[in-house]
C-alpha positions in Angstrom: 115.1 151.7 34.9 116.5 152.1 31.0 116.3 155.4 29.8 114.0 154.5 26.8 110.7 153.7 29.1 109.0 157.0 30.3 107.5 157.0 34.4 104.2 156.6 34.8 103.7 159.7 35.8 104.9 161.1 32.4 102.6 163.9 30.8 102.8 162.7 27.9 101.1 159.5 28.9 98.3 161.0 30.0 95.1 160.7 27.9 93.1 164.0 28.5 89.8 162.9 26.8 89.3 160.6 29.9 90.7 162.9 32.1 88.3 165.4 31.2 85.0 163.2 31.3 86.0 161.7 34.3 85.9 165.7 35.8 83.3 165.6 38.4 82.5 169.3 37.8 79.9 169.2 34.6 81.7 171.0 31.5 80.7 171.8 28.0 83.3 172.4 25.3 81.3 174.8 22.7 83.0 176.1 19.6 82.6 179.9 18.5 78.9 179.4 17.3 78.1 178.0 20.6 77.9 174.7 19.6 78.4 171.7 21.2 81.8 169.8 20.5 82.6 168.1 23.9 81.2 167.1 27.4 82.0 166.0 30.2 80.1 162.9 32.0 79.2 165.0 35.2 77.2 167.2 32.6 75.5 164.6 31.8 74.7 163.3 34.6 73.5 166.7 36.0 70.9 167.2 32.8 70.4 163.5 32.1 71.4 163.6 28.9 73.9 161.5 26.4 76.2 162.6 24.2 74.5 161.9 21.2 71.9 164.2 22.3 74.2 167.0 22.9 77.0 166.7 20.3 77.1 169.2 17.5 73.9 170.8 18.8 73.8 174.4 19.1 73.5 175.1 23.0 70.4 177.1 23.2 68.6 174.2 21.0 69.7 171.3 23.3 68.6 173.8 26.1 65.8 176.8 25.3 64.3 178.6 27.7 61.2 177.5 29.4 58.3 179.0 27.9 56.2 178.9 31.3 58.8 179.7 33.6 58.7 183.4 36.1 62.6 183.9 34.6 63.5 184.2 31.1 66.6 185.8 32.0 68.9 182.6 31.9 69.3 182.1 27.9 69.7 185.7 27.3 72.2 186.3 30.3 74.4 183.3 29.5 74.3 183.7 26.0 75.4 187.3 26.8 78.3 186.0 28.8 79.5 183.3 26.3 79.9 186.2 23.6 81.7 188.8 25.9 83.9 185.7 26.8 84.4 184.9 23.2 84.3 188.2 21.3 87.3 189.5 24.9 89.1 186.5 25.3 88.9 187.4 29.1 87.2 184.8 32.2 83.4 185.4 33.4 82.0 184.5 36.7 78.2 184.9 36.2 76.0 185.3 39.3 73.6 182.6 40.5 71.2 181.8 37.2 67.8 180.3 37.3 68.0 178.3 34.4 64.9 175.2 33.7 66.3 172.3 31.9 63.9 170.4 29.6 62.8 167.0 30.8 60.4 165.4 28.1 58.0 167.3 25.8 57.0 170.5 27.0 58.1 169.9 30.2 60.7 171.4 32.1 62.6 170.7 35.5 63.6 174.1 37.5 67.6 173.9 38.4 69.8 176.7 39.5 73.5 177.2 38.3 76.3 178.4 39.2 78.1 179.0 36.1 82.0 180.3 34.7 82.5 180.7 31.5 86.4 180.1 30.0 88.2 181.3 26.7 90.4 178.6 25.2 93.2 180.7 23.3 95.0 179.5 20.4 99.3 180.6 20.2 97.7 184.3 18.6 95.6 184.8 21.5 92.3 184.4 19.9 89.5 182.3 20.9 88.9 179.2 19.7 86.7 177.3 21.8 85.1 177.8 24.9 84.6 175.9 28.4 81.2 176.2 30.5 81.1 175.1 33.8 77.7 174.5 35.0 77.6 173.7 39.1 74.7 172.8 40.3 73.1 174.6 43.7 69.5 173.8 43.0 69.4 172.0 46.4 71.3 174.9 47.9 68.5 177.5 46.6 65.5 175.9 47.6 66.8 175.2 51.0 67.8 178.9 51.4 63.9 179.3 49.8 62.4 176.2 52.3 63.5 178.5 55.3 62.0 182.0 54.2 58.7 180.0 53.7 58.9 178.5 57.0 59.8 182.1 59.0 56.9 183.6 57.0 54.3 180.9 57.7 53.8 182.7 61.1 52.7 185.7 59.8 49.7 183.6 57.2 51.9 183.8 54.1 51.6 180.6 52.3 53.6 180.5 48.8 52.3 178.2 46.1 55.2 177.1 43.5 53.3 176.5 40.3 55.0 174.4 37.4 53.3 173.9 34.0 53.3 171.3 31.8 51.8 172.0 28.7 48.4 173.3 28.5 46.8 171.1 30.7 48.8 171.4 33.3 48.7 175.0 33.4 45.4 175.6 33.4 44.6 172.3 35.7 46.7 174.1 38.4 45.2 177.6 37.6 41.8 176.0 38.5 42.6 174.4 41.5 41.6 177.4 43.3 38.0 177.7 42.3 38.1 173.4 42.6 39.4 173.1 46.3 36.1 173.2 48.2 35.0 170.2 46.1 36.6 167.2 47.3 35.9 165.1 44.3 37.0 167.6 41.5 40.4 168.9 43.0 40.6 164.7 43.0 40.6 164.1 39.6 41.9 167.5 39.0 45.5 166.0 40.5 44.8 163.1 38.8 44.6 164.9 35.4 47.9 166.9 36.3 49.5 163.7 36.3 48.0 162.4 32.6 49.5 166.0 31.9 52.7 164.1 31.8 51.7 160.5 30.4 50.1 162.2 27.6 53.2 164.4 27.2 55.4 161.1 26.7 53.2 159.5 24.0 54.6 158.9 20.6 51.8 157.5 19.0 48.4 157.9 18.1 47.4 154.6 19.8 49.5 155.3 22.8 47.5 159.1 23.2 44.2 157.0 22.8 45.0 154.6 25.4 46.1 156.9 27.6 42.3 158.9 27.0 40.3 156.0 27.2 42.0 153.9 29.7 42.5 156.2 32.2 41.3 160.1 30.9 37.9 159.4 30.7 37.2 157.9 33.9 39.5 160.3 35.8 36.5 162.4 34.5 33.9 160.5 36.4 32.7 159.3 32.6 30.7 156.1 31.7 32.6 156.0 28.3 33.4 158.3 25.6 36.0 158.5 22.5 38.6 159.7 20.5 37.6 160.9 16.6 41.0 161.7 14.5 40.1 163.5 11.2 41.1 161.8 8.1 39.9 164.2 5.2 36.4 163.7 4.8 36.0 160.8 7.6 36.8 160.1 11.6 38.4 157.5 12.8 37.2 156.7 16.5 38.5 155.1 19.5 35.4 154.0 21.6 35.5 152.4 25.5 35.2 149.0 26.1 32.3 150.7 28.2 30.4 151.2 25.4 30.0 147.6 24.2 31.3 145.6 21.2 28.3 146.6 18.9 28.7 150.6 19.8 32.5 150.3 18.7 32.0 148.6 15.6 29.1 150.5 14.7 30.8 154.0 15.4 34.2 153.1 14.7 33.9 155.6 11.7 32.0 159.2 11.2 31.4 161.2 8.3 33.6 164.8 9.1 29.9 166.9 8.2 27.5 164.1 9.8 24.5 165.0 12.4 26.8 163.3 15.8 28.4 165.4 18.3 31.7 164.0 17.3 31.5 165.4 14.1 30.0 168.5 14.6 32.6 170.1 17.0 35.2 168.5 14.6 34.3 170.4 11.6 32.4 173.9 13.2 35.4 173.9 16.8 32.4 174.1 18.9 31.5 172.7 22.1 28.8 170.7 21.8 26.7 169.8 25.5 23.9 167.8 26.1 22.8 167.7 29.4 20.0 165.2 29.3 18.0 162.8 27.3 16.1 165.3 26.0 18.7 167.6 25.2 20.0 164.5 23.6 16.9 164.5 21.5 16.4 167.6 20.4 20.1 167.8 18.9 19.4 165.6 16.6 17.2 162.5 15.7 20.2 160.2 15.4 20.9 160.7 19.1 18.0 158.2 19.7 20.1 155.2 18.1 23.3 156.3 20.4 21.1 156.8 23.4 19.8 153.1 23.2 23.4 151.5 21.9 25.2 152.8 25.0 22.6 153.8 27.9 24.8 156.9 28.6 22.1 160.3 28.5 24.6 163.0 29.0 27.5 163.7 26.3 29.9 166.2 25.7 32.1 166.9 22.6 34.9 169.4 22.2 36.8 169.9 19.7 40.7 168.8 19.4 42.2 171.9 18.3 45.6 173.4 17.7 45.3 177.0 16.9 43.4 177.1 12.9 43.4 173.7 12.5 40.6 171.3 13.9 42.2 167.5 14.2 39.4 165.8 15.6 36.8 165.4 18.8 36.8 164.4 22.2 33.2 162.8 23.6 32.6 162.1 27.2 29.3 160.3 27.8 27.4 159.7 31.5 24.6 157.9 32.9 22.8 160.4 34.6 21.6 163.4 33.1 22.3 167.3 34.9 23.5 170.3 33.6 27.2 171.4 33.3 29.1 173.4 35.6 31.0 176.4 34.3 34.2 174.4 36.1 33.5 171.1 34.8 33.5 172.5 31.0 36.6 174.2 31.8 38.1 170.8 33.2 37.0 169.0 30.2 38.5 171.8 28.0 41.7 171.8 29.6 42.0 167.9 28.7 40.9 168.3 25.2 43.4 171.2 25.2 46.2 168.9 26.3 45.1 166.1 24.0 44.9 168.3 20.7 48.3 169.5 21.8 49.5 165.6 21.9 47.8 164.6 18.9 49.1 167.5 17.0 53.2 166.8 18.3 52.4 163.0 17.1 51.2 163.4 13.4 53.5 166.4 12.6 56.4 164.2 14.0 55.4 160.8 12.2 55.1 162.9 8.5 58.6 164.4 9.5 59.8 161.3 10.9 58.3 159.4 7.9 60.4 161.4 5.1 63.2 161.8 7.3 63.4 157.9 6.9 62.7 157.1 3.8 65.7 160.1 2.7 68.0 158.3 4.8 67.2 154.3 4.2 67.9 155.6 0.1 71.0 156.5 1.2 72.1 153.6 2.8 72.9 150.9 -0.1 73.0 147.3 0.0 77.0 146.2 0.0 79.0 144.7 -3.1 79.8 140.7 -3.4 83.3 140.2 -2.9 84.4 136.4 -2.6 86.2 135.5 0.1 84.0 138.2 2.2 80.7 138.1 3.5 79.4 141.6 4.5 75.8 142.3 6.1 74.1 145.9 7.0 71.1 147.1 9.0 69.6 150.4 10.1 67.8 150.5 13.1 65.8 153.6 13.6 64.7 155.7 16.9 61.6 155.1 18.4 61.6 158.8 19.7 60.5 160.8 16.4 63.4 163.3 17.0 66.2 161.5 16.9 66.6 160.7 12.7 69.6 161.8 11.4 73.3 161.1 10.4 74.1 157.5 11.3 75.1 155.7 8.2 77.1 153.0 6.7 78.7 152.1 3.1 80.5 149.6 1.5 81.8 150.0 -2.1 84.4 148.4 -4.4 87.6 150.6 -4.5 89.4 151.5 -7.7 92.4 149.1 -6.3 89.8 146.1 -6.1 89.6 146.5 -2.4 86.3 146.8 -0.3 85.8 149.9 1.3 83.7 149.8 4.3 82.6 152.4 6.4 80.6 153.4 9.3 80.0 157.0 10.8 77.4 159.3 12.4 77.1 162.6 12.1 76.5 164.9 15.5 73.3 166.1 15.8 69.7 164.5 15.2 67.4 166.6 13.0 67.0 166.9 9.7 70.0 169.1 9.3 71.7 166.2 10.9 70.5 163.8 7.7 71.1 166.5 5.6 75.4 166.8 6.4 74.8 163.0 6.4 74.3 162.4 2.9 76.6 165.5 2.3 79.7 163.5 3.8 78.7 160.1 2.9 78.5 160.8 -1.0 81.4 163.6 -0.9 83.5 160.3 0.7 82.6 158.0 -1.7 84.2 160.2 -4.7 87.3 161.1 -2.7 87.9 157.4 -1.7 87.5 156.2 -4.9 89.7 158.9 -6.4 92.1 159.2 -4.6 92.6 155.6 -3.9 94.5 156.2 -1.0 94.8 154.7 2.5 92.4 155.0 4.8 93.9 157.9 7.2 95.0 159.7 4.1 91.1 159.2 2.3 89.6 161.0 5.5 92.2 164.0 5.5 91.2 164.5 2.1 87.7 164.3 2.7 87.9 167.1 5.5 89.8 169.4 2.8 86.8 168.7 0.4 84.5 169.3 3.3 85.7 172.7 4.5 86.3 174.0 1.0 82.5 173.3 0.6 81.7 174.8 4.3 80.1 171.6 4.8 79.6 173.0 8.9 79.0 169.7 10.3 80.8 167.6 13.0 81.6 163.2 12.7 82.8 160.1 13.9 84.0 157.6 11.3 85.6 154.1 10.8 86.7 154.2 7.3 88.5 150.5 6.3 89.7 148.9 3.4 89.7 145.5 3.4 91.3 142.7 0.8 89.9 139.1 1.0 92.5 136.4 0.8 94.8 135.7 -2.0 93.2 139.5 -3.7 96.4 141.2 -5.0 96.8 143.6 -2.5 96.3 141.0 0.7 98.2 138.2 1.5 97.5 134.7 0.6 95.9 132.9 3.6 94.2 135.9 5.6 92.3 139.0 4.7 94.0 142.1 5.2 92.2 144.8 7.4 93.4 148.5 7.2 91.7 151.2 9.1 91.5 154.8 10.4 88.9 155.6 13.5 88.4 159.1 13.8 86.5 159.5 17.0 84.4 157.2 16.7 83.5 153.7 19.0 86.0 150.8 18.7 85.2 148.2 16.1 84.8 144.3 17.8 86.5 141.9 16.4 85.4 138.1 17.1 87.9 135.4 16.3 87.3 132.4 14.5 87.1 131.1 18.3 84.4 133.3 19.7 87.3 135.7 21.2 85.8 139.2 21.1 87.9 142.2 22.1 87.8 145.8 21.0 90.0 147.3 18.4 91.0 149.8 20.5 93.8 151.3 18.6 95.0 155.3 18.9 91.3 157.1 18.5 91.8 160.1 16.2 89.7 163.3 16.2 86.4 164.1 14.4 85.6 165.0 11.4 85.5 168.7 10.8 87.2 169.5 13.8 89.3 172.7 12.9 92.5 173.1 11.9 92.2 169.1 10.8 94.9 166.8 12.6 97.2 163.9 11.5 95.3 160.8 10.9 96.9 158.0 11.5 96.0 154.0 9.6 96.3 150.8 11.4 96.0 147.2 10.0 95.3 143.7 11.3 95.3 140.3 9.1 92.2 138.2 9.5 91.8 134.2 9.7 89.2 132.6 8.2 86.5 132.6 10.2 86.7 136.2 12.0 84.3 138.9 12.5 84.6 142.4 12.2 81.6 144.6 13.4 81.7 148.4 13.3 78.6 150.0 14.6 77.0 153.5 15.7 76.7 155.0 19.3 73.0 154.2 19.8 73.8 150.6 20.0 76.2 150.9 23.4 75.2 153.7 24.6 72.7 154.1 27.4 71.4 157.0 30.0 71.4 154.2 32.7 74.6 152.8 32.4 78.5 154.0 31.6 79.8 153.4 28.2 82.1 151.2 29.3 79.4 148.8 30.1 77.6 148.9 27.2 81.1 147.8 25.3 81.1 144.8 27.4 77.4 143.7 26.7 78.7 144.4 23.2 81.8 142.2 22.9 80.2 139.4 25.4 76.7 139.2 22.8 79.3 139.4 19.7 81.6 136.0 20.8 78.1 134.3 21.9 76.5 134.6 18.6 79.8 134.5 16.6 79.0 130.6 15.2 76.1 132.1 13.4 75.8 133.1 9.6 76.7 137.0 9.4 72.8 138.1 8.5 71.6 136.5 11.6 74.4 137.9 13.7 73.5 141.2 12.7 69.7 140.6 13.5 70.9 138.9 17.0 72.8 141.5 18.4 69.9 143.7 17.8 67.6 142.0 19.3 69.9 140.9 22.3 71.1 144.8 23.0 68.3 147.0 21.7 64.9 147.9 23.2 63.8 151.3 22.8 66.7 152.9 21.4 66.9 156.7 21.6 69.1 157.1 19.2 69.5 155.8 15.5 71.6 152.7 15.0 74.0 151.7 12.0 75.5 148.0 12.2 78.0 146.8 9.6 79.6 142.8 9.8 82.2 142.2 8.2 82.9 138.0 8.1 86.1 136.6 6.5 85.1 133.4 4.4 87.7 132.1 3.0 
């Protein structure tokens, strides 16, 4: 062997990023502030989370305590330990923590952990970052647990492990003690635990109806009913197909102050129960017309209510007429409960999710005309209301007559996420264009700018210049590409061919990563004909599958489609790899014309 190659086994070959995620222990890299900067794939398998979701996030945001859980002790105690770890410089070996991990909307999943907490020192011997490890002995625990239960079920002890989710579910299981002799309430009882946690995954005011009225209403032994939504001064009402076509046209909208049940527990938060026809009646005169529409002589209305604010009704209607059961108007108040609750999380999402949007498609321009170059954009948002934030593109003419392109995502996804969005994208474009610099040298100034303005945000970025053929600058027959990656996904590049393959050149750290590190450019001349696409996380990355896999899906869709026109690629690699994403998605094509 020459002694210019290095052995395999050589250190310095080794690349510790994929060392460390392929760690099966789950670890979390946190800065001082405790936030999130690095994790490790058995984390994420252990919480079923991605990194998007985690990255940037402050730890006790991606994981809070559980509101409804016996032991509050675990955020205070490892936040505690985290500090004294940070603030020493010294190891910690906690003791066993209970510590409930969220798993949708007001839900949470009960896990115990195991957990050592690690300085990371810099040549001074202060802290810089820190390492969590996070086993977890949940199985361990409630085997330990299984066996005391079993040794004291001899002696008549019988223990009953009660786990909430959301109002609903709470008080559902709180009742089931007062239910149990009644075979057909602790019945739909269960049943209603379980719409606890449909209604707890809807996202949309439709979705919450259909969930009521396809499957609420009847779970509460009811002939047909509906949802009012308040609207200022009117109601808007899903009815049952029950209830007839001319009943759902005709009631389809309520006055807010009208004489119906609907309205009146809308506007006054009152229950409103009529046993019988004649109860029917006697409420009011235009009972007689509902009576007759839908057949149904018993009704109940409650009111959708979150705290103050009144956000509609919920009516229940049945054929035969009897008086209610102090239990039964509890039930039907722990639904309405768990709807208001749902209906509330949905609009106050959609307004955020609404301006969040329209902030971030005004930052996100459409790209210059440079012949010789084709260029096409899209955004793709979330379809979970959470998830807005810092994935962006650009493209802009640089002072040289080049065109800058660039694609990056910010960590995080709030609106403090879009916020350091626009922040960097805008802060870039001045530095690029006055510095008119290469790329690697363009992002080291932008981090300068960045911490000078405590701009406290983490990024991945593909920043590129690019000169069409001929365009002093270039070369005469091909485009020239230059690039820097700083941690972000590979760009594809698709030949004039159809041969796709990753630009996997050296990955560099990112953005705002402190002290900031040596960037490093690389460049690649383009035939006529090729395809460039840089892209955000959300359009690889999945909780079912490995990244890895969702590069190939990538690269094999990108060669596929590469004989189409640049828009329509764009539009056909949406369709063909996007569903449902999670996560916000920026797609930039770069096509070399001629």
């Amino acid at each position: 062997m020459s002694g210019g190659r290095s052995r395999a086994g050589d250190p310095a070959l080794l690349d510790h990023a994929r060392l460390f995620r392929a760690t099966p222990t789950p670890y979390l890299v946190l800065d001082r502030d405790l936030v999130i900067v690095e994790v490790n794939d058995a984390y994420l398998r252990a919480t079923g989370r991605s990194r998007a979701e985690l990255l940037g996030c402050y730890l006790f945001d991606a994981f809070p305590s559980n509101p409804q859980g016996p032991d509050a002790s675990g955020v205070p105690n490892l936040r505690a330990s985290l500090e004294r770890v940070r603030d020493t410089g010294r190891p910690d070996t906690m003791a066993l923590q209970r510590y409930d991990i969220p798993d949708g909307p007001g839900s949470f999943v009960v896990r115990y952990w195991s957990p050592v907490n690690v300085p990371v020192l810099d040549d001074d011997g202060r802290t810089v970052l820190l390492v969590h490890r996070a086993e977890d002995v949940t199985d361990f625990v409630r085997e330990r647990e299984q066996g005391r239960v079993e040794r004291a079920r001899g002696e008549g002890y019988r223990r009953r492990v009660v786990e909430a989710e959301a109002d609903l579910y709470a008080r559902a299981r709180e009742l089931r003690t007062a239910l149990e002799s009644e075979a057909l309430a602790s019945r739909r009882l269960a049943t209603l635990v379980d719409l606890a946690g449909q209604l707890a995954g809807c996202e949309t005011v439709t979705a919450l109806t259909e969930v009521v009225i396809d499957r609420g209403l009847a779970e509460l032994g009811a002939d047909g009913g509906a949802v009012a939504v308040r609207d200022g001064d009117r109601m808007h009402l899903t009815l049952t197909d029950s209830l007839g076509g001319h009943t759902r046209e005709r009631y389809a909208d309520l006055p807010v102050h009208g004489p119906l049940p609907a309205s009146v527990a809308a506007l006054r938060g009152e229950n409103v129960l009529l046993p019988d026809r004649d109860g029917a009646l006697r409420w009011s005169e235009a009972m007689a017309d509902v009576l007759a529409d839908t057949g149904l002589h018993r009704w109940a209305s409650l009111p959708l209510r979150v705290g103050d604010r009144l956000l509609g009704s919920l009516t229940v209607g049945w054929r035969d007429g009897h008086p209610f059961a102090p239990r039964e108007v509890e039930l039907l108040g722990a639904f309405a409960a768990q709807c208001a609750q749902t209906l509330d999380r949905i609009r106050v999402h959609q307004a955020q999710r609404q301006t969040s949007e329209t902030l971030q498609r005004s930052l996100l321009t459409e790209p210059p005309h440079t012949p010789g170059l084709a260029v096409a954009v899209r955004y793709h948002p979330a379809t979970a209301h959470e998830q807005v934030g810092g994935d962006w593109y650009d493209a802009f003419p640089a002072a040289d007559g080049a065109t800058t392109l660039v694609i990056g995502d910010v960590t995080g996804h709030d609106r403090r996420a879009l916020a350091a969005m626009a922040q960097i994208r805008n802060t870039l474009r001045g530095v690029a264009y006055l510095m008119e610099a290469p790329p690697a040298a363009t992002l080291a100034g932008l981090e300068r700018v960045l911490a000078g303005l405590r701009v406290p945000s983490l990024a991945s970025a593909v920043l590129a210049h690019v000169w069409a053929p001929g365009q002093p600058g270039g070369v005469p027959d091909r485009a020239r590409l230059l690039w820097c990656n700083a941690g972000h996904p590979p760009p594809v590049l698709v030949g004039p061919d159809g041969d796709a393959r990753l630009l996997e050149a050296p990955v560099d750290p990112l953005l705002g990563l402190r002290p900031p590190r040596e960037r490093r450019d690389h460049e690649l001349l383009l035939a006529a004909g090729s395809t460039v696409l840089f892209y955000t996380d959300g359009l690889v990355e999945r909780r079912d599958c490995p990244l890895d896999e969702g590069l190939h899906r990538l690269r094999v869709a990108a060669g596929r489609l590469a004989h189409l026109p640049v828009e329509r690629l764009c539009d056909e690699v949406l369709a063909d790899l996007v569903d449902a994403p999670r996560d916000d998605i920026a797609l930039l094509a770069l096509r070399v014309t001629g």
